[in-house]
N, C-alpha and C positions, 0 to 999 in steps of 0.2 A: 812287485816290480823293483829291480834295482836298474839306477842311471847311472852314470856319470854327470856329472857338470866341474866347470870351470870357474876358477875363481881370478879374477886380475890380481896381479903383486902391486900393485901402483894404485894409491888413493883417485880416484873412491872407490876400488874393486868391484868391480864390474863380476856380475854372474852370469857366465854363459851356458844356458842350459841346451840341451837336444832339441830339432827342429819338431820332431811329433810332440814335447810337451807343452810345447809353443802353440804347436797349434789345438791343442785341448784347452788353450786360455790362460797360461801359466805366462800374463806377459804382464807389463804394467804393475804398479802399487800392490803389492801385496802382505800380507803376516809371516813372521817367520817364528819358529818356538825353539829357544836354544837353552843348552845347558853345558856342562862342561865337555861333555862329550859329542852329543849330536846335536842336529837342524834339521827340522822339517818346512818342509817350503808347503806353504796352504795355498789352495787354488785361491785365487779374488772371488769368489763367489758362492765358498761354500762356508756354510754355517758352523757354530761350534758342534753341532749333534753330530752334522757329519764327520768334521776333523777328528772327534774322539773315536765315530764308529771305525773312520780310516787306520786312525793308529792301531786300535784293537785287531784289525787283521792285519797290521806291519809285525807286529807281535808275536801274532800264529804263526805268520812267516818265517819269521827269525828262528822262532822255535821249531820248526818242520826243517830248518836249514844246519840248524846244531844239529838236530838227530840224525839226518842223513849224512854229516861231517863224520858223528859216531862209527857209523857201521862200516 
């Protein structure tokens, strides 16, 4: 799945995400895992076994997304 979201210019920078992943529970306190390049935003409720299984298919994704850039 790719989204969009919003980030405010003005401290504290407010994250404005889409109304459906809102309501899948992406609201309130949560983890974020950053690096120089990307953010992954983790749901408040899922564990680390899932957050890794999730990345591993963001992964496949990416790569199904190059190859079809390829052809």
């Amino acid at each position: 799945m790719k989204k969009k979201v919003k980030i405010g210019t003005y401290s504290p920078y407010p994250l404005y995400i889409p109304k459906d992943l809102a309501k899948e529970g992406f609201v309130g306190e949560t983890w974020l895992f950053a690096n120089a390049k990307t953010v992954t935003i983790v749901h408040p409720r899922a564990s680390l076994e899932e957050i890794e299984e999730s990345l591993e298919i963001v992964l496949q994704d990416i790569r199904l997304r190059k190859k079809s850039e390829m052809r």
